[in-house]
C-alpha positions as CSV (number, residue, x, y, z in Angstrom):
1,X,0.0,0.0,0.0
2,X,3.0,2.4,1.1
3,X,4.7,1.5,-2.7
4,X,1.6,2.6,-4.0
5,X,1.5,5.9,-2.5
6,X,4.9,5.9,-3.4
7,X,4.3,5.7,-6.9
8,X,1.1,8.3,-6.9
9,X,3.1,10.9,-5.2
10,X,6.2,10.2,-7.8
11,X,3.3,10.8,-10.7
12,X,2.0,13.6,-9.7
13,X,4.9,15.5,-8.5
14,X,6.5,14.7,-12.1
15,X,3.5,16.4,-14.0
16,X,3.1,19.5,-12.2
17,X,6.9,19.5,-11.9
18,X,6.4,19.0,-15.8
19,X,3.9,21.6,-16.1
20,X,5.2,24.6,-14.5
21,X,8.5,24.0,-16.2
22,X,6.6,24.5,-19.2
23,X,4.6,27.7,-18.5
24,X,8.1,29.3,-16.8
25,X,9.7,28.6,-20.2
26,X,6.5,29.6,-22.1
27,X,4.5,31.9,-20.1
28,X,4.4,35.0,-22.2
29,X,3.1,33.0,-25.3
30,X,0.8,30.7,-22.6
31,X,-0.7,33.8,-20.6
32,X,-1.3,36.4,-24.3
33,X,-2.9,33.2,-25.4
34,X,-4.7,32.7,-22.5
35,X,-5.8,36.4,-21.9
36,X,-7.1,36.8,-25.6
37,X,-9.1,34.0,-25.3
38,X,-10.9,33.9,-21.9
39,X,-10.9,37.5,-20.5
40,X,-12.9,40.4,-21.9
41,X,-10.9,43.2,-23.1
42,X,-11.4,45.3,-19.6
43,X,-10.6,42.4,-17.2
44,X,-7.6,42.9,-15.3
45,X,-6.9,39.5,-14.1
46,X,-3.7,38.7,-12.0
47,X,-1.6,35.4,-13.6
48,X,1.2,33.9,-11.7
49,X,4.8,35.3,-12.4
50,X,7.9,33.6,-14.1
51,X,9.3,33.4,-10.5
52,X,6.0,31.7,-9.4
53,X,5.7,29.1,-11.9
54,X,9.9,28.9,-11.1
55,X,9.1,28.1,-7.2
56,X,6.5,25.6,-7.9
57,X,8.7,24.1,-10.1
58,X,11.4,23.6,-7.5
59,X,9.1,22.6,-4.7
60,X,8.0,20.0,-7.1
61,X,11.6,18.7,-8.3
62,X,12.0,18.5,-4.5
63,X,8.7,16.4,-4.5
64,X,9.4,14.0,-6.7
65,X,13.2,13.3,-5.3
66,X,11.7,12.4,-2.5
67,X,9.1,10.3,-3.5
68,X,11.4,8.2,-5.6
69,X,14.3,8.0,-2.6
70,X,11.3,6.8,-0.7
71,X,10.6,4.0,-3.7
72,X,14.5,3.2,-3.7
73,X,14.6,2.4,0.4
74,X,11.2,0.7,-0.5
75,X,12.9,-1.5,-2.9
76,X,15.4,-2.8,-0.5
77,X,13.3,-3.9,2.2
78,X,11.5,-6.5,-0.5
């Protein structure tokens, strides 16, 4: 049961790891996209930052190394 929560955390970490990597190296073509498409021309709606999207990538890295250094100790107690 522990191995699978192992696994799920490892999985989800990676993705939104995956994901805010992508809209840091993206974001102004994500967010121009995203504000000509879903916001009316007045709408001053606040999107995350480049440093945001950099933090939440980090916390996630740090995430994911853990959940996988959890799977690897896992692995040796078989």
């Amino acid at each position: 049961m522990i191995e699978l929560i192992g696994w799920t955390g490892v999985v989800i970490c990676f993705v939104l790891m995956m994901y805010h990597r992508y809209m840091h190296t993206n974001h102004d073509q994500v967010y121009a996209y995203i504000r000509k498409k879903y916001t009316e021309d007045d709408d001053q709606t606040e999107f995350p930052s480049k440093e945001d999207h950099a933090r939440y990538s980090r916390k996630y890295s740090i995430y994911t190394i853990f959940f996988a250094c959890l799977l690897i100790i896992l692995n040796f107690f078989r």
